[in-house]
C-alpha positions, 0 to 999 in steps of 0.5 A: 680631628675630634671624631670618628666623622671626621675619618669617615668619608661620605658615600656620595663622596666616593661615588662622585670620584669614582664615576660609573663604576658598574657593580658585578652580579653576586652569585654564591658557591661552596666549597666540596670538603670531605671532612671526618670531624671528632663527634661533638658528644665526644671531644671531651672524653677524647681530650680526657684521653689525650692526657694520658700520653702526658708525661707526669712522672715527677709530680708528686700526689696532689701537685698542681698542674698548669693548663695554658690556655689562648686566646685563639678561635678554637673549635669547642676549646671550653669542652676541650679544656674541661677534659683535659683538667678532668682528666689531670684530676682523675689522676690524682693531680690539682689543675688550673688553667692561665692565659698564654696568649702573650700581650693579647687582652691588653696586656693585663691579667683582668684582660685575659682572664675576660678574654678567656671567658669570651671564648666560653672557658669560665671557671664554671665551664672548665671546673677548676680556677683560672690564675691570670696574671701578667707577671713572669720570672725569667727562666734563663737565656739562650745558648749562643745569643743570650736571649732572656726567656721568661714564663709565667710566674703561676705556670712556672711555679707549677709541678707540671705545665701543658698548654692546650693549643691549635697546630696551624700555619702561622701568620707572621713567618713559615718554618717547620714548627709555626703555631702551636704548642711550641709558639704557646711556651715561648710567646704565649706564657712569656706574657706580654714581656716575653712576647716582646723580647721574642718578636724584638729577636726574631727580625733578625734571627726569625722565628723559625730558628728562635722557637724551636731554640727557646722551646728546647731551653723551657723543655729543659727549665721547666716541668712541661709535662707535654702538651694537648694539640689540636688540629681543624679541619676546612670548616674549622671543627675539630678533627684531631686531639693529641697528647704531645709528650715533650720529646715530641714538641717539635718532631710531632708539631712539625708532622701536624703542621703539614696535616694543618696546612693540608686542611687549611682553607684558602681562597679557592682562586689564585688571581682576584680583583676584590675581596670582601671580608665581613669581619677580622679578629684576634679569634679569626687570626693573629693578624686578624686575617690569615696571612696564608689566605690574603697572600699579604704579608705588609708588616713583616720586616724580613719574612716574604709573603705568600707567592699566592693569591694575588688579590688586588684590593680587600675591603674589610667591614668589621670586627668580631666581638671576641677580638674586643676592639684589637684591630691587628692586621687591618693594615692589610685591608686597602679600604675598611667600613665605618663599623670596623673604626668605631669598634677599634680599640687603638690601645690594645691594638697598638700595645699587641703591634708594639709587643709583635713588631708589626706596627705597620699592621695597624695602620688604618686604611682609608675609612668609609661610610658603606658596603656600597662605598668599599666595593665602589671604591676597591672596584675603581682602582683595579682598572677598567671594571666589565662586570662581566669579567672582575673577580670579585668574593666576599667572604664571611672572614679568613676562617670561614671559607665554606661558601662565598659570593662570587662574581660570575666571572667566578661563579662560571669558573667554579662550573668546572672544578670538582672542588667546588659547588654553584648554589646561587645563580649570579643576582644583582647586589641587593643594597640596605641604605648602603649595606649589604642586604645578604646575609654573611656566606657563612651563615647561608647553608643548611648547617648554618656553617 
């Protein structure tokens, strides 16, 4: 096998096999959300604000202070950074930012430096220098398995230490406190190192016991002043910014973990034949597609997968330019376009599998040619297909779930929820040369959502 051809199969290959395989029409609904936003002109005094409920007392005029900064899609992260380093600099300190994002980049410091500056949080942008670097010290180990716990060697160095970061439910495991400040420290500005060890424990001892364990042995070690949390709302804007002191890392994250889970977007159907991604990406999820959302869970050795949705097949399409060819979590695609293969970066994907133990999340799925060919193919192997009846969505990414096509077998269904909005009578699918001709959902209503 010499080239991405080769993995590729034909459109009229999956055609042939298929047979008749009788296409559903696409209509489009939107979700009815009742959202309370923080104004955009105010994200950055109001992160500024947060940085008082920090805890500084120690540090001495003028010392530095290390912001943690990921690699995760965060809603305006650069302005919310740019006030939080403003903010420690008004009071009288010296801040710089450092990616904790783990393995994530490549593995490298020049990697996750430019990670950082994909997601807008430039030097120029934030008004302080970025120190990236992959190396680590290691700051102790844990009390009754002697776990080895590492830091960053420039945030360990610090006179104080916060990490800025989303509160949201995890992907790989479900406990009181998942993504957050918390999971920022232990894996996050572990680097790739600490990462690994992390994840190499938690088959065995998961996740929710290992975090809340190696974040009290950091708190203890180190000089973490508290930490900046944010929260989302469905339309992935931001709607809480909170100063989180280090008494609170795990009694206040596991609050905002339920107010999290309360706005989490999520397939609005519990039973679907076909979904449709048009993207994944290291900015959508950890796996690349929220785990809470497509109800798998293949890569997990002893963590069950959500009980809901059922979704039979999922076809997804491509990348996002900000995951930078990491395709983690496209093993829990069925089938995935021509575009996703040729924008995968298999030795960044793998050294990310490696370091989280989810191998089997990179596994690539059947490759084919077109739109038409995914959705023929993921249509023919759920059974008999009446167009009239599949439940088939096609979504912009997990994130972004505001609006969808729908079948009108779903789109009937959305007529009598209150939760949800028909705004697209159901069409015949309109085909480019086999792509799709609609846009993404995402970016069909008014707001350009």
């Amino acid at each position: 096998m010499d080239t991405l051809d080769d993995l590729v199969v034909p459109e009229a290959t999956v055609l042939e096999a298929c047979g008749d395989t009788p296409l559903p029409e696409f209509g489009l609904i939107e979700r009815v959300w009742e959202t309370d936003p923080v104004p955009g002109d105010r994200v950055e005094s109001t992160a500024a604000e947060a940085v008082e409920s920090l805890d500084f007392d120690g540090v001495p005029e003028g010392g530095e202070v290390a912001v943690g900064a990921g690699s995760r899609g965060i809603a305006n992260l650069p302005a919310i950074v740019r006030g939080v380093v403003g903010a420690i600099r008004d009071a009288g300190y010296d801040p710089f930012v450092f990616p904790a994002m783990g393995s994530h980049g490549g593995a490298t410091g020049e990697g996750q430096q430019e990670m950082l500056e994909s997601l807008g949080v430039t030097e120029a942008a934030i008004g302080c220098e970025i120190r990236s670097s992959m190396e680590v010290v290691r700051v102790g180990e844990t009390e009754d398995r002697g776990v080895p716990v590492y830091a960053d060697a420039n945030a360990a160095a610090a006179d104080a230490i916060v990490p800025v970061n989303r509160v949201k439910p995890h992907t790989d495991y479900d406990g009181p406190v998942e993504s957050g400040l918390s999971k920022m420290l232990v894996i996050g500005m572990g680097k790739q190192r600490g990462a690994k060890t992390a994840h190499e424990w938690a088959i065995d001892w998961s996740f929710r016991n290992m975090i809340p364990e190696i974040t009290g042995k950091l708190l203890d070690e180190l000089p973490v002043a508290g930490g900046v949390a944010i929260v989302e709302d469905q339309f992935d804007d931001t709607t809480l910014i909170e100063g989180v002191p280090p008494s609170g890392f795990l009694d206040r994250e596991a609050e905002l973990l339920e107010r999290a889970y309360d706005l989490l977007p999520t397939v609005p159907f519990d039973d679907v034949d076909v979904l449709v991604l048009d993207r994944q990406g290291k900015d959508v999820s950890g796996q690349g597609m929220d785990t809470n959302v497509i109800g798998r869970r293949p890569f997990a050795i002893n963590e069950p997968a959500p009980d809901l949705p059922d979704i039979k097949r999922i076809f997804v399409r491509g990348l996002t330019e900000t995951t930078h060819g990491n395709a983690m979590g496209m093993g829990s695609a069925d089938f995935v376009h021509r575009d996703l293969a040729a924008e995968l970066d298999s030795s960044t994907s793998l050294i990310n599998a490696i370091t989280a133990s989810t191998t089997r999340g990179v596994r690539l799925p059947p490759v084919v040619e077109t739109d038409r060919a995914g959705l023929v193919a993921s249509l023919s192997t759920v059974g008999v297909v009446d167009p009239d009846t599949v439940r088939v969505l096609r979504a912009t990414d997990t994130m972004r779930l505001d609006r969808l096509y729908a079948s009108p077998a779903l789109v009937d269904a959305a007529r009598d929820r209150s939760d949800l909005r028909v705004v697209g009578e159901p069409t015949p699918i309109d085909f480019d040369g086999g792509a799709f001709a609609a846009p993404t959902p995402h970016e069909t209503s008014d707001a350009g959502r």
